[in-house]
C-alpha positions in Angstrom: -7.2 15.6 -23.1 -9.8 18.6 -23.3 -11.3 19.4 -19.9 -8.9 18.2 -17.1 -5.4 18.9 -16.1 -2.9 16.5 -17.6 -1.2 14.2 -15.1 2.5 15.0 -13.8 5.0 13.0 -15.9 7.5 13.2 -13.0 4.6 11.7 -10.6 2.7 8.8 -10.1 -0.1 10.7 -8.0 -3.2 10.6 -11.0 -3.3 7.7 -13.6 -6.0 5.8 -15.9 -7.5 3.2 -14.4 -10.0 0.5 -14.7 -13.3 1.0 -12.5 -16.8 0.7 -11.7 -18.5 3.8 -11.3 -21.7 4.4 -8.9 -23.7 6.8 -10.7 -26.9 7.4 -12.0 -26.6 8.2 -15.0 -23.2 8.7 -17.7 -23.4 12.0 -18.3 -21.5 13.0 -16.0 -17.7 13.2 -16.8 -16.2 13.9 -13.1 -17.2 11.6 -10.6 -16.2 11.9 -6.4 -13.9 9.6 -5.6 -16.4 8.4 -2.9 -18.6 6.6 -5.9 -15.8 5.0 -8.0 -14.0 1.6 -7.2 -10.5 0.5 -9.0 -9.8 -2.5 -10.6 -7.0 -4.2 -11.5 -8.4 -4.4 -14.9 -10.9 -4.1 -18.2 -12.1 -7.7 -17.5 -12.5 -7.6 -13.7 -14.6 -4.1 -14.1 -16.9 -5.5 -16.8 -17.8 -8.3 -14.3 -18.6 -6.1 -11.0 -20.4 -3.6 -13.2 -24.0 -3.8 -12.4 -26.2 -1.8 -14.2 -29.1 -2.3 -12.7 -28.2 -0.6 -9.4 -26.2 2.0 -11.7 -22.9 0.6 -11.2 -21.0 1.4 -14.4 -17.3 -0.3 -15.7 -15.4 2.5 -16.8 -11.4 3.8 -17.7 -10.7 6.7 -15.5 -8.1 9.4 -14.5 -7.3 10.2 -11.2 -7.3 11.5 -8.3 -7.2 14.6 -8.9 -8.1 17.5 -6.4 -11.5 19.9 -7.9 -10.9 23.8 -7.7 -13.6 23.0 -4.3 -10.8 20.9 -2.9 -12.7 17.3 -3.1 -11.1 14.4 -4.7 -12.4 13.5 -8.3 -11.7 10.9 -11.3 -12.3 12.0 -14.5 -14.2 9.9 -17.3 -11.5 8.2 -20.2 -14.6 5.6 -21.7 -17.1 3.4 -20.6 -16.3 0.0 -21.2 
């Protein structure tokens, strides 16, 4: 995938998961992991999304540590 480091196969330390993201907008493709939430899946992110107050469902990668040392997910889809 083009613009973040591929997860360690030997790990489980960064994986794709389900989420809802708190952002306000989706252009962004990085997020802090301060504004995203896991799910346990698709379904269950689709119904805590809430647009409205920019809340979005999405399929992200991550943790994973930025060059500034903070902890980010990376954008898969929107859902």
């Amino acid at each position: 995938m083009r613009g973040f480091v591929p997860p360690d196969p030997e790990t489980n330390v960064s994986a794709e998961s389900y989420a809802v993201v708190y952002m306000p907008g989706r252009r962004r493709k990085r997020f802090p992991a301060s504004c995203v939430t896991l799910m346990p899946s698709a379904a269950e992110a689709r119904e805590q999304r809430d647009e409205t107050n920019k809340r979005y469902a999405a399929r992200v990668l991550g943790p994973s540590k930025s060059s500034e040392g903070q902890m980010i997910f990376y954008l898969v889809e929107w859902l």
